[in-house]
C-alpha positions in Angstrom: 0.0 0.0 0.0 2.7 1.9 0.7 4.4 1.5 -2.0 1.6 2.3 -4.2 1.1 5.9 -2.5 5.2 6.6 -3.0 5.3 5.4 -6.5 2.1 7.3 -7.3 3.7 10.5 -5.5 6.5 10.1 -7.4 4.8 10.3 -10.3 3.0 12.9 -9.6 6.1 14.9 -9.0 7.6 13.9 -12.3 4.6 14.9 -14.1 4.2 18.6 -11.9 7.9 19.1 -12.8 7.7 18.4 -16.5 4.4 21.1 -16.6 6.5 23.5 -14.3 9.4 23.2 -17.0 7.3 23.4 -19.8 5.5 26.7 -18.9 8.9 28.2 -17.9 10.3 26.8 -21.3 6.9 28.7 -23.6 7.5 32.1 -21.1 11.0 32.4 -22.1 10.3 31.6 -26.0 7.8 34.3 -26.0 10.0 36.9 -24.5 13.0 36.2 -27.0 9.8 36.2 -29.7 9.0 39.5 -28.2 12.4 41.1 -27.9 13.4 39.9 -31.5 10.3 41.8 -33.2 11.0 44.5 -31.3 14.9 44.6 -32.7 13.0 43.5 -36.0 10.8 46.9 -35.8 13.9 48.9 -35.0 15.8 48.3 -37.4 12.6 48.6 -39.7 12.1 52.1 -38.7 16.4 53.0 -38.8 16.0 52.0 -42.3 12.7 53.9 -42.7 14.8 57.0 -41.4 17.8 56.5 -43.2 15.7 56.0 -46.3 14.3 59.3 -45.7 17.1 60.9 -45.1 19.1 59.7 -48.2 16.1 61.0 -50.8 16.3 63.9 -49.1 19.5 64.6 -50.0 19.0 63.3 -53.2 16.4 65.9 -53.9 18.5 68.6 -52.4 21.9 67.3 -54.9 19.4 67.6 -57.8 18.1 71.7 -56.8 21.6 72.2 -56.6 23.3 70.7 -59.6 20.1 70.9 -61.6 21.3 66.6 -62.5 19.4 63.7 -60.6 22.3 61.8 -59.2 23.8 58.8 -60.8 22.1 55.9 -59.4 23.4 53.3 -61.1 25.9 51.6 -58.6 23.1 52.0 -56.3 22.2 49.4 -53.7 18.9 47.9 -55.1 15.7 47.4 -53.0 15.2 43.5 -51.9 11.8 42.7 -52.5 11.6 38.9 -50.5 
C-alpha cells in the first residue's frame, strides 16, 4: 500500500515538474519572440529613417546641380 502511494507521488512529482518546465520553457520563447520583433521593428524604422534621409538629400543634390544623381551603382531594393 505503501508503495503504491510513493510510487504514485513520485509520479506525480515527475509529471508537476515536467508542466512546471514546460511553462517556464513557452514564457522564455515568447519573451526572445517578443524582444526579436521588437529589434525587427527597429531596425525597420532606422532603415525607414535612413531612407528618408538619403532622398532627401537626393532631392537637395538635384536643386543644386540641376542633375538627378547617378544611381546606377546603387544598392537595389530587396523585395523577398
Amino acid at each position: 500500500m505503501i508503495t503504491g502511494m510513493v510510487l504514485a507521488c513520485f509520479i506525480t512529482g515527475l509529471i508537476a515538474g515536467w508542466l512546471l518546465r514546460s511553462a517556464f520553457i513557452r514564457a522564455e520563447i515568447s519573451r526572445m519572440l517578443e524582444r526579436e520583433q521588437r529589434e525587427v521593428n527597429h531596425w525597420r524604422r532606422e532603415t525607414d529613417r535612413a531612407q528618408a534621409i538619403s532622398d532627401q538629400l537626393a532631392r537637395q543634390l538635384a536643386a543644386h546641380t540641376g542633375q538627378l544623381p547617378d544611381t546606377r551603382h546603387w544598392p537595389q531594393e530587396d523585395h523577398h
